[in-house]
C-alpha positions in Angstrom: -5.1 37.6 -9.3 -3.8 35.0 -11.5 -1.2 34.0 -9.7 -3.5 33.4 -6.8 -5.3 31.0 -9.5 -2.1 29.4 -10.3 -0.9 29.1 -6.8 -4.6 27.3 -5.9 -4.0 24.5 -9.0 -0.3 24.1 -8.1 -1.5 23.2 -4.9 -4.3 21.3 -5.9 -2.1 18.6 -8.2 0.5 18.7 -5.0 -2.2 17.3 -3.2 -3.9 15.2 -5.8 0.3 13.7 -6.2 0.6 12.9 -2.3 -3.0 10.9 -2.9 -0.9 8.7 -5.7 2.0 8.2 -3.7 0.3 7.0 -0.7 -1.9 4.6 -3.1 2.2 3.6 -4.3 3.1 3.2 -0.7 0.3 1.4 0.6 0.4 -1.1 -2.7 4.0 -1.6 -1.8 3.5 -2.1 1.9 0.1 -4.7 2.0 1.0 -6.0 -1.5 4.1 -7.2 0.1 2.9 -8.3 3.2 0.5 -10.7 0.9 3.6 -11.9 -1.2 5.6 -12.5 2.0 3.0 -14.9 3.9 1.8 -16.4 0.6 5.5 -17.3 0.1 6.3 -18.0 3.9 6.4 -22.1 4.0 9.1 -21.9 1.1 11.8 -20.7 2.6 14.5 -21.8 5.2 14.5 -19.4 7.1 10.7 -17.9 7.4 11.5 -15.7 10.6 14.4 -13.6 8.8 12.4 -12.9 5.8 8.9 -12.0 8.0 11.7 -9.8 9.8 13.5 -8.4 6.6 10.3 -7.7 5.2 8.7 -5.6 7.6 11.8 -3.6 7.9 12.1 -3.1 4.2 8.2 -2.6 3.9 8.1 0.0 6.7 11.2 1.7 6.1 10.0 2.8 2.4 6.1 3.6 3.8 7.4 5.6 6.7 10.4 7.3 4.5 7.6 7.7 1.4 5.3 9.2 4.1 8.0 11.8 5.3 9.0 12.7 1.8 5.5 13.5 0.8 3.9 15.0 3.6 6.6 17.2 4.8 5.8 20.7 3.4 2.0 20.2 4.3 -0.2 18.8 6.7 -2.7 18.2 3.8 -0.4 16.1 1.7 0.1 14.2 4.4 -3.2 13.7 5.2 -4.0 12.9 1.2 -0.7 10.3 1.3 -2.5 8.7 4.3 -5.3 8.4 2.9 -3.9 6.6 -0.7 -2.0 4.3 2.1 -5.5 3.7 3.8 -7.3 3.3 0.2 -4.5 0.7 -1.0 -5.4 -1.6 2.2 -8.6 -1.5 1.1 -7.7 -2.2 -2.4 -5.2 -4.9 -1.9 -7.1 -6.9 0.8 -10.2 -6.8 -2.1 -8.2 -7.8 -4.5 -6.7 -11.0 -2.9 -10.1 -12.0 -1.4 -10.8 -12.5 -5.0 -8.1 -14.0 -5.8 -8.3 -16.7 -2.5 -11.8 -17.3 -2.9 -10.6 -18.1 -6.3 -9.2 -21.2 -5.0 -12.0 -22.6 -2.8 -13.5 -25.8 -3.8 -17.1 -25.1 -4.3 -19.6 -26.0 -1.7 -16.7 -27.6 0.4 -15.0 -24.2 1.6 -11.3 -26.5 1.0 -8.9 -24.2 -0.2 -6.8 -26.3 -2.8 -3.6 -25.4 -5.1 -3.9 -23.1 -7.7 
């Protein structure tokens, strides 16, 4: 019986892990989407980096993804979820930090 028990917690933290590294993932993946268009008119060549980021942002989600989901259906569905929960995080989080920068009254956005 207690290894039954033991087997139930393992299991448990396995899953409560895979939530954590799809909050990772999902930080990684819309937190640099943010940097990349915040940063976009700075450099020469904006349609490389836009295409170098996505690659490098979606090649770590999807490979992050595959690592943690791929003993269990419910780890991955627990990653997906942290991914899903970091989107939500990360767009509240730079709503904040945009609205931040609005003039009030005049809804101009100006330089921070």
């Amino acid at each position: 019986m207690p290894e039954l028990h033991d087997a139930r917690i393992v299991a448990l933290l396995m899953d409560a892990l895979a939530l954590l590294v799809g909050i990772a993932l999902g930080s990684f993946f819309y937190g640099g989407l943010w940097w990349t268009v915040r940063r976009l008119a700075t450099w020469r060549h904006p349609a490389l980096v836009v295409g170098g980021s996505m690659l490098l942002r979606t090649s770590v989600a999807l490979g992050g993804l595959y690592v943690a989901g791929r003993d269990d259906w419910r780890r991955l569905l627990a990653c997906l979820l942290g991914f899903v929960l970091a989107r939500v995080a990360v767009t509240w989080i730079t709503r904040r930090r945009e609205s931040a920068c609005v003039a009030p009254g005049t809804g101009l956005r100006h330089a921070p």
